[in-house]
C-alpha positions as CSV (number, residue, x, y, z in Angstrom):
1,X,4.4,-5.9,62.8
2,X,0.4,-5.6,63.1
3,X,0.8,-1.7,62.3
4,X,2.8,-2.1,59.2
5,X,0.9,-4.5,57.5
6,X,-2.4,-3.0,57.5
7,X,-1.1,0.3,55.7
8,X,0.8,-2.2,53.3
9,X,-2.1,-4.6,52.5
10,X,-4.5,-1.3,52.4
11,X,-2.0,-0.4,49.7
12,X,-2.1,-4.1,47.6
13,X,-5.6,-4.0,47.7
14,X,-6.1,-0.8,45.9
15,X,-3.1,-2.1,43.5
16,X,-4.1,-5.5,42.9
17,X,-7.7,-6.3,44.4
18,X,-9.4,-8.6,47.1
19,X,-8.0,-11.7,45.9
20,X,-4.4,-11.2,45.4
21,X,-3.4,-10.1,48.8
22,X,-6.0,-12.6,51.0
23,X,-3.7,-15.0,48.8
24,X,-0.5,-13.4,49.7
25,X,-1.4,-13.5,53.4
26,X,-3.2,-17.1,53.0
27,X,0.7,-18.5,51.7
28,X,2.7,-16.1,54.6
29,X,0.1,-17.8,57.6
30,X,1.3,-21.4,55.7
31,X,4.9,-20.0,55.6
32,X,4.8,-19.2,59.2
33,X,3.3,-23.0,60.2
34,X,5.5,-24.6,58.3
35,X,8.5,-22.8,59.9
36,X,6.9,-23.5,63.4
37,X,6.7,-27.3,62.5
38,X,10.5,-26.8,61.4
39,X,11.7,-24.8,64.2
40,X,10.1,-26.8,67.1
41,X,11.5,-24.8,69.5
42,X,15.4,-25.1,68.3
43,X,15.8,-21.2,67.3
44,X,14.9,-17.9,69.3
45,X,15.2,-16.1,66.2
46,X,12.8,-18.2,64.3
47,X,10.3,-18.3,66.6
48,X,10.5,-14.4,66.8
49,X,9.9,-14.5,63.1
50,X,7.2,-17.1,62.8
51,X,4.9,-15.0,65.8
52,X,5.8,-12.1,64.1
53,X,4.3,-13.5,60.5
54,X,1.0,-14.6,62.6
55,X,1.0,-10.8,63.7
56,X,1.5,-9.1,60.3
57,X,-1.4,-11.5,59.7
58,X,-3.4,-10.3,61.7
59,X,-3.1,-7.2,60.9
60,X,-3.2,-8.0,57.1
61,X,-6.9,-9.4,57.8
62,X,-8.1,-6.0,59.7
63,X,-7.3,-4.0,56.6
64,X,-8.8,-7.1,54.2
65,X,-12.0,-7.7,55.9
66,X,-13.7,-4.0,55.6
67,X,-13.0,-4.3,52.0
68,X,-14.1,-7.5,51.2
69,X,-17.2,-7.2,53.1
70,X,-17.9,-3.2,52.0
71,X,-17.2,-4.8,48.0
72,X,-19.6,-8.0,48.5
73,X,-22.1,-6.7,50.5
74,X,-22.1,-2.8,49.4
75,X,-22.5,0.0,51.7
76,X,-25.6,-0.2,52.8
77,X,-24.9,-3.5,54.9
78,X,-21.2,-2.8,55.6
79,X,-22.1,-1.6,59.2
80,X,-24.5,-4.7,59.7
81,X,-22.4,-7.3,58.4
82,X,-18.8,-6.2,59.7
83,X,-20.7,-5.8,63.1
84,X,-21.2,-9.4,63.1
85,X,-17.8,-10.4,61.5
86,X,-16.1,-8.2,64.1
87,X,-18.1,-10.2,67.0
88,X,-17.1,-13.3,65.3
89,X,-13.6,-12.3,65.3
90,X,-13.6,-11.7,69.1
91,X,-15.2,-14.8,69.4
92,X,-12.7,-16.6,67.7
93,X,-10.0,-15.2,69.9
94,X,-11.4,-16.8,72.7
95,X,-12.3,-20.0,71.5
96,X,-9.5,-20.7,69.9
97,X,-7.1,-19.8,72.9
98,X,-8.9,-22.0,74.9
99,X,-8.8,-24.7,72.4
100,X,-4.7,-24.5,71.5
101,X,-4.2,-24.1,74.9
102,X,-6.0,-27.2,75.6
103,X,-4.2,-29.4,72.5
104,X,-0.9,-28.0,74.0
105,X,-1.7,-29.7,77.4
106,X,-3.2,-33.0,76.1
107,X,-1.0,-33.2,73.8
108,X,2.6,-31.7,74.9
109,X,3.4,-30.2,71.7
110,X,3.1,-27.5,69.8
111,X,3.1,-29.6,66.6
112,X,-0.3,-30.2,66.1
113,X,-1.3,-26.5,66.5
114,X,0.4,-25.8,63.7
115,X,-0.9,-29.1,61.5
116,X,-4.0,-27.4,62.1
117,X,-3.3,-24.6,61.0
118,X,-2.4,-25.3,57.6
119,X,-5.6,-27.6,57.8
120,X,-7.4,-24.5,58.0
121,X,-5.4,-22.6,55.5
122,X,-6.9,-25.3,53.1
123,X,-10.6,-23.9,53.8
124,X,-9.4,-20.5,53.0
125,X,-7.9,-20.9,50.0
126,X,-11.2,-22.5,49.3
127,X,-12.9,-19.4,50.4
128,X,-11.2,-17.0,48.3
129,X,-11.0,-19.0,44.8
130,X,-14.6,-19.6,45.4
131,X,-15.2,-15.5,45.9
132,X,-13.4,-15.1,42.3
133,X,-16.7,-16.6,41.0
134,X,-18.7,-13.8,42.7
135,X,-19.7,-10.0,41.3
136,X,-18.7,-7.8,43.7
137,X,-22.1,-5.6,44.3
138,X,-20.6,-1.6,43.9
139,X,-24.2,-0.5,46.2
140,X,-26.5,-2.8,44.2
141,X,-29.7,-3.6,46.6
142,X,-28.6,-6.8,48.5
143,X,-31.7,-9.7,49.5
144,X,-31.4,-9.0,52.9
145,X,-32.9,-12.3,53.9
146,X,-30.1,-14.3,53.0
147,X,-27.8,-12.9,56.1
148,X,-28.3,-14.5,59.1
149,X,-28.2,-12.6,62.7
């Protein structure tokens, strides 16, 4: 699923923008809880579907990221600042493995994995309406103190 959504969101972005598809991705992540909190288990075929939404997700997000950081950040500090999203991503993945599969054990269900999920789906919704507010900077000179490392 991974390799067919990044061509396809590659394609809405060039259609429709930044915000538009991190929306449309956004609601298919809260689609894909939600029918996890509904399937608890009960149906093969809908827990092949809801893992395969968390995958086209995922793959949604590789073809998102380089062009919302190269459209806030310009070209000059793409290389910089996807550098450190990218680290951040691989991070993630092992954190967050080691956290589910910790909440899975204490807890005994998958449930609450997917409550926090949508719990997190709240902060990027916030994320992206708040990014409607910003210019994108097309190569304008960026205040370099202001990113972190």
């Amino acid at each position: 699923m991974k390799w067919f959504a990044r061509p396809l969101f590659g394609y809405l972005i060039d259609r429709l923008g930044l915000i538009k598809p991190s929306l449309i991705s956004l609601s298919l992540i809260g689609l894909a809880a939600i029918m996890g909190i509904l399937n608890q288990g009960q149906s093969f075929f809908l827990y092949i579907l809801t893992y395969g939404l968390f995958w086209f997700n995922l793959g949604a997000w590789l073809s998102i990221m380089p062009s919302m950081i190269k459209a806030y950040y310009g070209s000059n500090y793409y290389a910089r600042v996807y550098g450190m999203i990218f680290t951040a991503y691989g991070l993630g993945v092992i954190i967050s493995t080691l956290i589910s599969g910790s909440i899975i054990d204490a807890l005994g269900d998958t449930l609450y994995l997917y409550i926090s999920i949508l719990g997190l789906l709240g902060f990027g919704y916030i994320f992206i309406y708040k990014l409607k507010s910003y210019e994108p900077l097309e190569d304008k000179a960026l205040n370099v103190s202001k990113i972190k490392v």
